[in-house]
Every structure is written in structure tokens, then in C-alpha cells.
N, C-alpha and C positions, 0 to 999 in steps of 0.2 A: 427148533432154534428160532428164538425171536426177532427179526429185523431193529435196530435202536431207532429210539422215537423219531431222530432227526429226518432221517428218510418218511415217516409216517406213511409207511407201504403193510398190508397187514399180511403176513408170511403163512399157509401152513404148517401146523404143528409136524412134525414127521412121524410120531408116534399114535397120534388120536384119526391124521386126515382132516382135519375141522381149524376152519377160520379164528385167529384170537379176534374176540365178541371187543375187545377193548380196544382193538386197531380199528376193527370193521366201524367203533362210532367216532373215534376222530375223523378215520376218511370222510364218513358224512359228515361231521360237522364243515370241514375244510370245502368239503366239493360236493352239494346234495346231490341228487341223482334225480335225473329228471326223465320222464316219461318221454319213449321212442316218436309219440305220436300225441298231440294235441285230442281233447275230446269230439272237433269235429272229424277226425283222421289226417288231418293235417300236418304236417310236420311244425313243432314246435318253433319261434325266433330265436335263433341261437344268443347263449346269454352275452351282453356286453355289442349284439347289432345295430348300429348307426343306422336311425330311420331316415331317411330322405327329409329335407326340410322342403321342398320342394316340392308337389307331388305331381304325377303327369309326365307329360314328355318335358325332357331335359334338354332343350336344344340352347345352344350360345344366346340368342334373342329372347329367350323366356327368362332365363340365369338372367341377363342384363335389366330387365324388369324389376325382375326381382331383388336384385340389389338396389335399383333406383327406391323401390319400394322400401326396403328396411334402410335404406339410405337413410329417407323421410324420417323413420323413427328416432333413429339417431342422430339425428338433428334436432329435433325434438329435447330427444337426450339431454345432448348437449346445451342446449339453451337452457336446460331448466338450471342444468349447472354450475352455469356464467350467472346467472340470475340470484343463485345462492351467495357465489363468491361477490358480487357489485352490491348484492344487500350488506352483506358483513363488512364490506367495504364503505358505505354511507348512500350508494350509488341507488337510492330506491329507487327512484321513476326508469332510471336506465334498465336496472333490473326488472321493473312492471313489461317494460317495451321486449325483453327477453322473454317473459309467460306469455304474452301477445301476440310473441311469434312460435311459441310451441305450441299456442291454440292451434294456428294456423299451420304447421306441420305437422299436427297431430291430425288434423280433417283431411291434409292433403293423400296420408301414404292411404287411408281408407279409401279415397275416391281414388286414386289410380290404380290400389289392388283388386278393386272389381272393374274401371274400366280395360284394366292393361290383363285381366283373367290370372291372375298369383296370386290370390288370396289364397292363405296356407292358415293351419295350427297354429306354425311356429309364427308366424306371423300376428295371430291374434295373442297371442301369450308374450311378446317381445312389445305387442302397444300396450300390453297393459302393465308390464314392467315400468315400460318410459314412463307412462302416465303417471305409475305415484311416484316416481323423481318429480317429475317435471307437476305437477299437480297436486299430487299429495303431501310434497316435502316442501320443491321451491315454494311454491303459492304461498302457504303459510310461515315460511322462513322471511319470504319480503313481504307478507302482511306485517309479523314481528317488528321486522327492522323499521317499517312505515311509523307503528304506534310506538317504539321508544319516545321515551319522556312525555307521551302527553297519557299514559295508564299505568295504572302499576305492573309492574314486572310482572306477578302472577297470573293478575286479569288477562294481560296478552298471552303470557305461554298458555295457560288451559285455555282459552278460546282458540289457539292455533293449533293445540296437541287435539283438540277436537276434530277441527279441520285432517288432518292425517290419521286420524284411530277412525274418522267416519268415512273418509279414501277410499283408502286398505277393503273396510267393511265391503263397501259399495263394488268396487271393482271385481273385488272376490265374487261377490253375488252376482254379478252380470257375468260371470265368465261358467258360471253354473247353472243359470238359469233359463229355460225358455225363451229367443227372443221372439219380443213385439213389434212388426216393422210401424206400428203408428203412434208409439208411446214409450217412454222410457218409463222405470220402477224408480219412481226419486230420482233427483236434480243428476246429469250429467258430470262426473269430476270436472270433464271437460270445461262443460257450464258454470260450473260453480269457479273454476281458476279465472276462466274469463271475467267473472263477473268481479274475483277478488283484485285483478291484475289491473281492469277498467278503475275501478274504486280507489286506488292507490296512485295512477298515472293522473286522473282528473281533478285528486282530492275536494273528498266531500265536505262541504262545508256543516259538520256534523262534529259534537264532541268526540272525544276519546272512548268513554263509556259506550255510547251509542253504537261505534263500529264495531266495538270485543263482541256488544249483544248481535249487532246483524251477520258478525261472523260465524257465531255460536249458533244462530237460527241455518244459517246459509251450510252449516256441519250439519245439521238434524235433518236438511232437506234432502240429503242427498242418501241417507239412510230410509227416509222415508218409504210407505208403500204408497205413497198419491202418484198418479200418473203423471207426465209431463209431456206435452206434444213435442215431438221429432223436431228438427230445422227443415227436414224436406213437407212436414205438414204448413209449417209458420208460413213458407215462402205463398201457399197457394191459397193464403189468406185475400181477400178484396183489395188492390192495388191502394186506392184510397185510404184503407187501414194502415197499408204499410208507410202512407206518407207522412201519413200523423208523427210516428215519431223521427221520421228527419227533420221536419216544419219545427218541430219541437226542438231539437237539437242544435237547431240553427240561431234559434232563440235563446235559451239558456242548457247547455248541454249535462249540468249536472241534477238541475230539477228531472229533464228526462228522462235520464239515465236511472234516478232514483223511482220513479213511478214504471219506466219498463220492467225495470226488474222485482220491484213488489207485485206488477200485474204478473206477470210469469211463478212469481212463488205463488199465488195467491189462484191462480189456473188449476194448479196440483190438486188443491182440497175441492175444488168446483164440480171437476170434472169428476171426484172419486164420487162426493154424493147425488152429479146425474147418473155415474154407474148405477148405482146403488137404487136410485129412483126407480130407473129402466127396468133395472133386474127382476 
């Protein structure tokens, strides 16, 4: 006698002894069957186990860490999404000064997860979430709203849909990739929002056309393979170098700003063909 499908339990026949073949592959379909013992002897993770997001000793002071730490991110977060809404709103410089500050709590929760020892997985996989909110969306949401009426409609949206399809790209790749403690592989998101969110709060005295092309360049660099030196290399640069561009800044802050940041795109392809010399 057969069991009815509802139960999908598979009964012995009472006349043969033998499993019906046609119960035994629903049950597998519903529940596979999984092997007693992993291939190193181990016992396998049972299905649907919650990894620790944490890893190491779990004590009250490290948990509080750690939350300070993803705190950070989510502030991050959050900024980039008050940034979206005050762009939509007409509030573009207010909303610049929101990316400006998810730069800056985007550097923070990294430097306190290795001074404060919580650097986790879930940690690096929850900054690179924030990141293309707050980098790959907002950035280019208040570039948009900065260029209404001085480009056409098109020219802004594909220079800023670039901006986030080149993100996406970038972050992905860093998150699968080898890292370089002295080089990044193409422009920072980070870098690149910074440099968008600068551009927008100082307004560059530069046509319309001109910004959609340095946005669409500032998208390609960040897919790029040229290397780009760290912020912990920049700092240990000759004191003197680094005065130059405040001396500059003090003077006219948007010629500066326009010549640091072409030197920096422009470092990328430099350094690829002394690679390439060296090699």
C-alpha cells in the first residue's frame, strides 16, 4: 500500500519488500542526502548554520568594537542616502558635503578595524555594499543633479550610468582579487566619489560638456589596469611636495584642485610603463 503524495514518505511495498523508486526521488528532490562525513573526515556544516560574523574570542569589548566598526559603515550608508534625497531635492552642494562625509567614514571604519583587531569577512563585504550606495549610486546621482540644465539629459545620464556600471565592475574586482599593500588596480571608488563630490561642492569653472567628458574619463579609470599609489604611500612623499598643493590652494583652490587631480589620473599610465620598462 502506497503512502498519499501529501505526506511524501516512501512506504514498502508489502508484497515485493522494495522501496517505490517514484517516492524514493521526491524525497530527494525535497531533502538531498548529504554525506555523514566531509572529504577531509570532518563532519560536514550543517545545512542553514549561522557563521559567526565575528571571528575569534567573542567577549562584550570586542562585540562593542565591532559594532563601532560597522557603525562606521552605516553611516557611510546613510550619508550617501541623505545625499540622493537633497540631490533630488535641488540641495546639490549640501548633498556634495554628504559624499565628503561618506569619504570620510568610509576611511574611518577600515582604520579602526585593524587598529581596534575586528576586521572580519563580513566586514569587508558590508564596505563594499556601502560603497556602491554611497559611491556608485549617490556620487553619480548628485553629479546628475549638479549638471541639470547646463547638458543634455542623455549626455548626463550615460556619463553617470557609467560612473556606477564602472563601480559595480571595480569593487567586484577588488573583492576577488590579490591585494597590493602599495598600489591599487584603477582609481579607488572611493577616489573617484571624492574627486566627484570636490568637483561639485567647489564648482569648476569648466563647461557642461567638459565635466560629462572628465566624468566618463574618471568612470574608465577606475576600471582601469594602471596602478595608482595608496594614500599611505602619497603621505610619505618629501614634506615640501606636499606643500605645494596647499600653497596652491590658498591661492586659487579650483586651478589646484584641477591639476592635482589630472596629476593623479595621469601617475596611473606613468607608473604602468616604468613597470613595463623595469620588467
Amino acid at each position: 500500500m502506497r503512502v498519499g503524495r501529501r505526506s511524501r514518505v516512501a512506504v514498502v511495498h508489502p508484497d515485493s519488500h522494495t522501496v517505490d523508486p517514484l517516492a524514493v526521488r521526491e524525497i530527494q528532490a525535497i531533502a538531498p542526502v548529504s554525506p555523514a562525513v566531509g572529504p577531509s573526515g570532518a563532519a560536514p556544516v550543517a545545512v542553514g548554520m549561522s557563521i559567526p560574523l565575528l571571528p575569534g574570542e567573542r567577549t562584550l569589548a570586542r562585540r562593542a568594537k565591532f559594532a563601532l566598526v560597522n557603525g562606521c559603515t552605516l553611516a557611510s550608508l546613510g550619508l550617501g542616502l541623505l545625499a540622493i534625497f537633497l540631490a533630488m531635492q535641488g540641495d546639490v552642494r549640501v548633498a556634495a558635503i554628504c559624499l565628503v562625509a561618506c569619504v570620510v567614514f568610509d576611511g574611518l571604519d577600515g582604520i579602526l578595524a585593524r587598529r581596534l583587531g575586528v576586521a572580519s569577512p563580513f566586514g569587508a563585504q558590508m564596505d563594499s555594499l556601502a560603497d556602491m550606495c554611497s559611491f556608485g549610486l549617490a556620487a553619480p546621482v548628485v553629479v546628475y543633479a549638479s549638471l541639470h540644465g547646463t547638458v543634455s539629459t542623455a549626455g548626463a545620464a550615460i556619463a553617470c550610468a557609467l560612473v556606477a556600471g564602472c563601480a559595480a565592475i571595480r569593487l567586484a574586482r577588488f573583492n576577488v582579487s590579490p591585494k597590493d599593500g602599495r598600489f591599487f588596480c584603477g582609481v579607488p571608488t572611493t577616489m573617484a566619489a571624492a574627486v566627484l563630490a570636490l568637483a561639485v561642492l567647489i564648482g569648476l569653472p569648466v563647461s557642461g560638456t567638459v565635466v560629462v567628458a572628465g566624468v566618463a574619463l574618471l568612470a574608465f579609470a577606475m576600471v582601469s589596469s594602471f596602478p595608482y599609489a595608496k594614500l599611505a604611500r602619497l603621505v610619505k612623499l618629501p614634506p615640501w611636495l606636499l606643500l605645494v598643493p596647499v600653497v596652491g590652494a590658498l591661492l586659487d583652490i579650483r586651478a589646484t584642485f584641477f591639476a592635482v587631480v589630472v596629476a593623479y589620473l595621469v601617475s596611473g599610465p606613468l607608473l604602468w610603463l616604468r613597470q613595463r620598462h623595469t620588467a
